[in-house]
C-alpha positions in Angstrom: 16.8 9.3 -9.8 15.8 11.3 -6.6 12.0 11.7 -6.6 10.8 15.1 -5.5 8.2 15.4 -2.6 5.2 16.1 -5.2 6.7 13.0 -6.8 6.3 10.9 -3.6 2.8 12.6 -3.2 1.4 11.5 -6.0 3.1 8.2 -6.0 1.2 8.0 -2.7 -2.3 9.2 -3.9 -1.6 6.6 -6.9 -1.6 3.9 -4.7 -4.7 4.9 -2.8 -6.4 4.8 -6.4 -6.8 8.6 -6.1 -5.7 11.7 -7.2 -4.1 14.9 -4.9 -5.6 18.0 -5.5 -3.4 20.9 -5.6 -6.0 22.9 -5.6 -7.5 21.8 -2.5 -4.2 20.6 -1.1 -6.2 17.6 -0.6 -6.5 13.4 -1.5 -9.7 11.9 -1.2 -9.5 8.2 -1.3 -11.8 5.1 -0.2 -10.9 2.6 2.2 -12.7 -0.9 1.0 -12.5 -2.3 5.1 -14.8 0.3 5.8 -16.6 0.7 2.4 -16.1 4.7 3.1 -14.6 7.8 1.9 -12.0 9.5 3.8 -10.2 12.8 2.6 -5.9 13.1 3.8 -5.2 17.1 3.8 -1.6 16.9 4.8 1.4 16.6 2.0 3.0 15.0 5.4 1.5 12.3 5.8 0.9 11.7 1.7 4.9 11.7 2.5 5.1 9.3 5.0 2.4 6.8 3.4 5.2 7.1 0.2 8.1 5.8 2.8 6.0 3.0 4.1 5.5 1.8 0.4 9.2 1.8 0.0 9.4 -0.4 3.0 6.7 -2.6 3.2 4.4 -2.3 0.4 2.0 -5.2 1.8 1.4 -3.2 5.1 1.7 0.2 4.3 -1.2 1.0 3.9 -2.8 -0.3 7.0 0.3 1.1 9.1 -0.6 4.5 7.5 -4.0 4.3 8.9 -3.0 3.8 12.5 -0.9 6.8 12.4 -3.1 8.8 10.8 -6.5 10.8 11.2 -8.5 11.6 8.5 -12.1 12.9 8.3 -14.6 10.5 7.1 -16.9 12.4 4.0 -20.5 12.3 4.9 -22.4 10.2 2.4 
């Protein structure tokens, strides 16, 4: 079955132990290295964090990271 890109987007969020928020367009998720919250605001690169799990499920997750920028939330 072909998954839909809200499929993949959740999927993504899921494995980041979050949730995206349509409203917000937004998935706020915590990485453990740095013991701090960081909020994604781009379906994008929910997407491509999806197509690295496919791939390499080990890694993904810190490959997503290099590519990407997202905001740290203030304490």
């Amino acid at each position: 079955m072909t998954k839909t890109n809200e499929d993949k987007i959740s999927i993504a969020a899921q494995f980041l132990f979050s949730k995206w928020n349509e409203k917000s367009q937004s998935c706020i998720y915590r990485d453990d290295a740095t013991d701090k919250d960081y909020v994604c605001n781009s379906k994008a690169e929910m997407i491509d964090l999806y197509d690295l799990i496919k791939k390499c499920s080990q890694d993904a997750f810190n490959q997503w990271c290099v590519q990407t920028t997202h905001d740290e939330i203030a304490d």
